[in-house]
C-alpha positions in Angstrom: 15.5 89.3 107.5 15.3 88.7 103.6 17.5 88.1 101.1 17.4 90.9 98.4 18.4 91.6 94.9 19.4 94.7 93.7 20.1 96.3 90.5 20.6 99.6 89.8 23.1 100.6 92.6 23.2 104.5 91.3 23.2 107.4 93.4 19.6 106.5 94.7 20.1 102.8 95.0 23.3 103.2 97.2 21.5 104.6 99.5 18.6 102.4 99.6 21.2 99.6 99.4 23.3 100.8 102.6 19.7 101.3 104.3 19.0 97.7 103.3 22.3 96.6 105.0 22.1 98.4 107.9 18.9 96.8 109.0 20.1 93.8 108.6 19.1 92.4 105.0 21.2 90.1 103.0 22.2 91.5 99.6 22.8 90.7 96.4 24.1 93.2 93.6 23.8 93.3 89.8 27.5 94.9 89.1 27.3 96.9 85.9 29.4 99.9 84.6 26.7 103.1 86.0 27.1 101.3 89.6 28.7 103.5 92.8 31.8 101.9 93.9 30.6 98.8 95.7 33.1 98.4 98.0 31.5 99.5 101.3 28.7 97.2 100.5 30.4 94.0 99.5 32.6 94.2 103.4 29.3 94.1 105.1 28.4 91.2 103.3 26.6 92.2 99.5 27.4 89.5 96.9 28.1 90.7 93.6 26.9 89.2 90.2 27.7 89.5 87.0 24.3 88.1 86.1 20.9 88.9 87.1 19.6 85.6 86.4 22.2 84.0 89.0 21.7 87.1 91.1 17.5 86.3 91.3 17.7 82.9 91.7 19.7 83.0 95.2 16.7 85.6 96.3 13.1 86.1 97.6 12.8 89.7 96.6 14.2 91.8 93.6 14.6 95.3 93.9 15.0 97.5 90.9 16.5 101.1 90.7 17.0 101.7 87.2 17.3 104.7 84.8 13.8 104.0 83.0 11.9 101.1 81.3 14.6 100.3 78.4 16.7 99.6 81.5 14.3 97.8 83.3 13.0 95.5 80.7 16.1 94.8 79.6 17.3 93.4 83.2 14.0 92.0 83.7 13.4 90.4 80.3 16.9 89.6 78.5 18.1 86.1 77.8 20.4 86.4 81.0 17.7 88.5 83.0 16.0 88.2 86.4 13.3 86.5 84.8 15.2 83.5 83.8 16.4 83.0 87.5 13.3 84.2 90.0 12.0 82.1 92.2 8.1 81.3 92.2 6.9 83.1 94.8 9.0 86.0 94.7 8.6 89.6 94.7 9.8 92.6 92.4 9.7 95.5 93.3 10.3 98.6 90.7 11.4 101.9 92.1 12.7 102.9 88.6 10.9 105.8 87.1 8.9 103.8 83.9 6.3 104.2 81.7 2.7 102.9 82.9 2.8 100.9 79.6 5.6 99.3 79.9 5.0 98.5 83.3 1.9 96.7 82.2 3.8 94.4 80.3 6.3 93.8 82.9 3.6 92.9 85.1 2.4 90.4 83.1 5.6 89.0 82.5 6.1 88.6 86.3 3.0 87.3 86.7 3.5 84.7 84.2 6.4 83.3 86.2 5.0 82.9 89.0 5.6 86.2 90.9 4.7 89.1 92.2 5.3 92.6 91.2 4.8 96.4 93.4 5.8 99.4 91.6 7.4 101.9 93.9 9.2 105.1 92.5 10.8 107.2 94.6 10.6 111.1 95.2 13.1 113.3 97.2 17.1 112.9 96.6 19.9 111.1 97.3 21.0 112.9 100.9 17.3 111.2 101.8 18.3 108.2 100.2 21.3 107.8 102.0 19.2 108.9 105.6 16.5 106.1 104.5 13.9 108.9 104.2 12.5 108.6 100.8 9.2 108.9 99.8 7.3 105.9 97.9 4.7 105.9 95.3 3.4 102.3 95.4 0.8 100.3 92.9 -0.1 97.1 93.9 -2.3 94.6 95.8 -3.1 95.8 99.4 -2.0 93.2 100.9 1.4 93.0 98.8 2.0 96.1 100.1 1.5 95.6 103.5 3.5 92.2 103.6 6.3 94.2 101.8 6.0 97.7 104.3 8.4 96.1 106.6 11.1 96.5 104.0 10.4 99.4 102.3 10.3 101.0 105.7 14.1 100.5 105.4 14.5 103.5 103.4 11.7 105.4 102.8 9.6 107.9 105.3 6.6 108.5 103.5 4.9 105.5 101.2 1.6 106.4 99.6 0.0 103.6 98.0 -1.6 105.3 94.7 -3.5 102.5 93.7 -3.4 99.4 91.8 -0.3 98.2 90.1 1.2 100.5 87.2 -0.6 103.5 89.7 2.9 104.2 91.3 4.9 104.9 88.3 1.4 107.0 86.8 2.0 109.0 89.9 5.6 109.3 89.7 5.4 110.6 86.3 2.3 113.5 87.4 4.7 114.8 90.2 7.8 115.1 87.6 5.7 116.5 85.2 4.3 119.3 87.7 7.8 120.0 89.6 9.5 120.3 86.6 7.2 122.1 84.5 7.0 124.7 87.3 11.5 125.0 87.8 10.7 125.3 83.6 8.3 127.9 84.0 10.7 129.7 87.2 13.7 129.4 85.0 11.9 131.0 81.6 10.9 133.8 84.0 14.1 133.8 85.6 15.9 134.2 82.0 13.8 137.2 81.2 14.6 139.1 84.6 18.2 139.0 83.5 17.9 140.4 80.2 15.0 143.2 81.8 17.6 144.2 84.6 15.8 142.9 87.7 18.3 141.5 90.2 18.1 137.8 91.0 17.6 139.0 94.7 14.7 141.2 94.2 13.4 138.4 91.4 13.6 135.4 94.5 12.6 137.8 97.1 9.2 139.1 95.4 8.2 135.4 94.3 8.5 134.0 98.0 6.3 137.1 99.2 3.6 136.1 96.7 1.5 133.2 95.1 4.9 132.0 93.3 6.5 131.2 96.7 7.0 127.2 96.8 9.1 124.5 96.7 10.2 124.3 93.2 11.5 128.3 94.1 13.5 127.4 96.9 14.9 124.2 95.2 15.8 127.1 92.6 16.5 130.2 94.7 20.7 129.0 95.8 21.5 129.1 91.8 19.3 132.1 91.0 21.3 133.8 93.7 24.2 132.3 93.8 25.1 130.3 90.9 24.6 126.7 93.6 23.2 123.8 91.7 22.9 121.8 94.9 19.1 122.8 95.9 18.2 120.4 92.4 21.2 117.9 91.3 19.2 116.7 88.4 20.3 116.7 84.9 18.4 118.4 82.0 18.4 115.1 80.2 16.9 113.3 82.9 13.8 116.0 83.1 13.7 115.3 79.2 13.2 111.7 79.7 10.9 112.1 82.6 8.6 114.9 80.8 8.9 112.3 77.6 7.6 109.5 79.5 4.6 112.0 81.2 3.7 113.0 77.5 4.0 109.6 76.3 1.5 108.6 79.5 -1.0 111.8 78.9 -0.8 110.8 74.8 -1.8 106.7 75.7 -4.4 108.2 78.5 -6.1 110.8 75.4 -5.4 113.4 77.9 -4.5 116.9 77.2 -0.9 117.9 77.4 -0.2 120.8 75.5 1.4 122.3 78.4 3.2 119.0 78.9 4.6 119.5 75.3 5.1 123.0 75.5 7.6 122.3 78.2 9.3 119.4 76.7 10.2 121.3 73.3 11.6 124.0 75.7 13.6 121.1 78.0 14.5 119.6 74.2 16.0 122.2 72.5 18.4 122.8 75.6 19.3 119.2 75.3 19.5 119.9 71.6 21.9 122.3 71.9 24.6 120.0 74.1 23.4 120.9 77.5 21.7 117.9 78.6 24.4 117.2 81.2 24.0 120.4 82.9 22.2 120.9 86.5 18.1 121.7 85.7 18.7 125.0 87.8 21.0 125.7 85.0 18.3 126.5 82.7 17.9 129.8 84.1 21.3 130.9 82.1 20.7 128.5 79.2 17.3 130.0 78.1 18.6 133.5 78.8 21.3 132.8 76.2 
């Protein structure tokens, strides 16, 4: 059993926390303002820490869960930041959504102190985070990956090693872009069905039955039907930052995204407009006005 780190104890990292627990890991937690309630955690044995240097240094493994890379350099590289306190020898690992970028640079400053680092972003939601069946993106050595399977395995069902480090969050980033470009595309198309009088039923019903049918439609199909945000609980501002960060990959990559952009200047003048805490389903109404 190891001794692990955490920050970023959100809606995601609760679960990955709890899963952490449950198998037996020790835990130490960053506390900080956007954290669930702790409580649960702390009686079955977490430590809490007001600083993530003192937090690292007590630890062989640092697991990170943050909003995006502002977040995670700051926690990595600020004057009170895991970076100041890691161990030589220790591990990081990064299931924050980031830029590739950025990640680059946080590699190198892990690397300089000694350590190691394994990007793993995560895909599916919190009701798999809190049944430990997440699915991991993973860039890194081979053999980092495999020494570190054991924990992961704690909370995820599926981990796909994409390829070297920086790979997982590149990966991350391609799946946001093409899950929520195509809820975009649904909920544009969605938004004109409402103001050309087809029903929601007959809209849902005729998609399924033809090459629309999918995932991104059923994640859709309870709010088109039934006004339920519950088949996506992800804000429209979060999908901004993820399809910035995508276009801000494709731009460093010269790759083409003008559908990338396309579907950002739709996602930003929602946000634009005050609605970037609504549910993505939500677009459906927002775009019909």
């Amino acid at each position: 059993m190891k001794k692990i780190a955490m920050a970023g104890i959100g809606m995601m990292g609760l679960g990955i926390a709890t899963n952490l627990q449950r198998k037996g890991h020790k835990l130490a937690l960053f506390e900080h303002s956007g954290n669930q309630p702790l409580d649960a955690l702390k009686a079955g044995g977490a430590k809490g820490f007001t600083s993530a240097k003192a937090m690292a240094a007590e630890c062989e493994m640092v697991i990170l869960v943050l909003t995006g890379s502002a977040q995670v350099e700051a926690v990595l590289t600020g004057p009170d930041g895991v970076l100041a306190g890691l161990r030589p020898g220790s591990v990081v690992i990064d299931c924050s959504t980031a830029i590739p970028s950025s990640t680059a640079r946080m590699v190198q400053a892990v690397q300089a102190a000694g350590s190691r680092f394994l990007d793993a972003p995560m895909t599916r939601t919190p009701k798999e985070a809190a049944e430990g069946r997440l699915n991991l993106l993973v860039g890194g050595d081979t053999e980092l990956l495999e020494a570190c399977t054991p924990v992961l395995r704690c909370f995820a069902e599926n981990i796909t090693h994409a390829g070297p480090v920086g790979a997982g969050h590149s990966m991350k980033l391609l799946h946001n872009f093409v899950s929520l470009g195509m809820v975009t595309l649904l909920s544009e198309a969605a938004a004109c069905a409402q103001r050309s009088g087809v029903t929601p039923q007959a809209f849902v019903d005729v998609l399924a039955q033809g090459g629309a049918g999918g995932v991104a439609l059923e994640r859709m199909r309870p709010y088109l039907v039934s006004g339920d945000t519950g088949g996506l609980r992800f804000s429209i501002a979060n999908a901004r930052k993820d399809l910035d960060y995508y276009n801000t990959m494709a731009n460093d990559a010269n790759a083409s995204r003008g559908i990338a952009a396309s579907v950002l200047a739709t996602i930003d003048a929602v946000v634009g407009a005050g609605y970037g805490e609504a549910m993505v389903p939500q677009l459906a109404d927002l775009l019909a006005g």
